[in-house]
C-alpha positions in Angstrom: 0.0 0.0 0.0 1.0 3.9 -0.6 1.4 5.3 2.3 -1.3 7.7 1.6 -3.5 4.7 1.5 -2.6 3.7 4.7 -2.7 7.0 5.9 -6.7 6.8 4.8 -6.9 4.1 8.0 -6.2 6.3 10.9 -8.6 5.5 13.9 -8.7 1.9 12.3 -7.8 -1.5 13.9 -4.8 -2.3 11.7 -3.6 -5.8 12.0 -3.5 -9.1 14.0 -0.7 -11.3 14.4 -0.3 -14.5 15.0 0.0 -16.5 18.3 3.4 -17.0 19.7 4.1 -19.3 22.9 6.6 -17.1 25.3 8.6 -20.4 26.2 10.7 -21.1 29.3 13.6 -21.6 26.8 12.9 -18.0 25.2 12.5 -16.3 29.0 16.0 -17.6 29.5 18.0 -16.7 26.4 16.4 -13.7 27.3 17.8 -13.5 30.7 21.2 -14.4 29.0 21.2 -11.7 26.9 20.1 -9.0 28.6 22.1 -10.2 32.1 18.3 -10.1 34.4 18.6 -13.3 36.0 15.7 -11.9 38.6 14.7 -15.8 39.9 10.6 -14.5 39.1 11.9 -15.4 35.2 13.9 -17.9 36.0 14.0 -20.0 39.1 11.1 -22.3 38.5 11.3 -24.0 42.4 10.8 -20.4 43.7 8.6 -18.8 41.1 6.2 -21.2 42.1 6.1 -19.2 45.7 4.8 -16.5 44.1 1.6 -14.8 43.6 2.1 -15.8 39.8 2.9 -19.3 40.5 5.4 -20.0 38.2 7.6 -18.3 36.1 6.9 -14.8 33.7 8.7 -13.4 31.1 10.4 -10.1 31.3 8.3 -7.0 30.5 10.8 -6.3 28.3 11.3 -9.3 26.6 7.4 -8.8 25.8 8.2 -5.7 24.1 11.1 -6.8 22.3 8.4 -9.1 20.8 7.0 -6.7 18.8 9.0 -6.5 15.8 8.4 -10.5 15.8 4.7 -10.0 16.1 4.6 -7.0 13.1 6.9 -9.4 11.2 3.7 -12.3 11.3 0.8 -10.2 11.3 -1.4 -9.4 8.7 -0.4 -5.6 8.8 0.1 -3.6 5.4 3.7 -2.8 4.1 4.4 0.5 2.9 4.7 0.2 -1.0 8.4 1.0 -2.2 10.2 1.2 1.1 14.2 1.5 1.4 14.4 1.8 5.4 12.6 1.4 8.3 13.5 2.3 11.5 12.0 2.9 15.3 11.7 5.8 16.3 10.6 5.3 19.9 7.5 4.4 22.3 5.1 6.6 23.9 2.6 5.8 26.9 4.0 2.0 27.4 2.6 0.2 30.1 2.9 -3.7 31.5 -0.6 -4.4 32.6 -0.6 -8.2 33.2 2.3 -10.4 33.4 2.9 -13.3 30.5 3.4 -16.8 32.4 5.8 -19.0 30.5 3.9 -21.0 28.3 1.7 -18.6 27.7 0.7 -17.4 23.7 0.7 -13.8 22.9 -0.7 -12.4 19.7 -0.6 -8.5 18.8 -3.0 -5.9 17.9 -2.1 -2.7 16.2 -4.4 -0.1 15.5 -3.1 3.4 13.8 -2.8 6.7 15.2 -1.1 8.2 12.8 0.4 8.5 9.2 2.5 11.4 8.6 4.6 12.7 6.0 7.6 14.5 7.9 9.5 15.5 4.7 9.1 14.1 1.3 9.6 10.5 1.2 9.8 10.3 4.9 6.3 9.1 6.8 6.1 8.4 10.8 3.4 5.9 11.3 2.0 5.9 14.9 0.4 2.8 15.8 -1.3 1.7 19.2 0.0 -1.9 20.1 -2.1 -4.4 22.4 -0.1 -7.6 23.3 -3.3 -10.1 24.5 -2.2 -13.0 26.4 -3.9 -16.1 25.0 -6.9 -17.1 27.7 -6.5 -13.9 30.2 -8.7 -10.8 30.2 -6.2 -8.0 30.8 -3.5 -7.7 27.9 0.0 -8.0 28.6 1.1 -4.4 27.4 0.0 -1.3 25.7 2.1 1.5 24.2 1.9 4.0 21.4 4.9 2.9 19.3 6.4 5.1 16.4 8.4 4.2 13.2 9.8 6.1 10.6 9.5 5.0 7.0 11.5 6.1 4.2 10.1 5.6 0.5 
């Protein structure tokens, strides 16, 4: 799509992804990586004393997930593009926490569509992460990228 056709979508729930199981495995590479070896991700034996009893994934690895999420959705690409890039988050906020074994499926709806200079366009989308089976979603932020065509 031209980005003037997806500009004609603001206020519009954009795309769905598909479902994607936050595994123990995944909660601990993530760990690894980022060094947050908190024993609420993963410590199983202790976890389990919690009020979540059991494990959860790191808010941030939850965010991290959206690019994956985007990448298997059903979202429209911008028609000609050369670069992408993020441009940052507004408004994020962890509402429920994602329990390993859990699925999680995004939601995007658009804010925005905006041409900042010729042949560059900020799209500002709303992200819901739903956790498979739970009534409060895992996260919501205003998210921002910058497209250049």
């Amino acid at each position: 799509m031209t980005p003037q056709e997806i500009a004609a979508k603001v206020g519009e729930h954009f795309a769905t992804s598909e479902w994607v199981e936050m595994s123990q495995e995944r909660i601990n590479q993530f760990a690894d990586a980022t060094g947050d070896h908190q024993f609420i991700h993963i410590n199983e034996e202790a976890a389990k004393m919690t009020p979540f009893g059991g494990t959860i994934a790191h808010g941030f690895l939850t965010l991290s997930m959206i690019p994956y999420l985007s990448a298997n959705s059903d979202m429209p690409r911008v028609d000609g593009i050369k670069m992408a890039v993020n441009y940052g988050g507004n408004k994020t906020r962890f509402i429920a926490p994602v329990r390993s074994g859990k699925r999680i499926r995004g939601h995007w709806k658009l804010l925005e569509m905006a041409e900042k200079r010729p042949g560059q366009w900020q799209q500002t989308v709303e992200i819901t992460i739903e956790i498979e089976g739970e009534d409060k979603p895992a996260l919501i932020c205003e998210w921002m990228t910058l497209y250049f065509v």
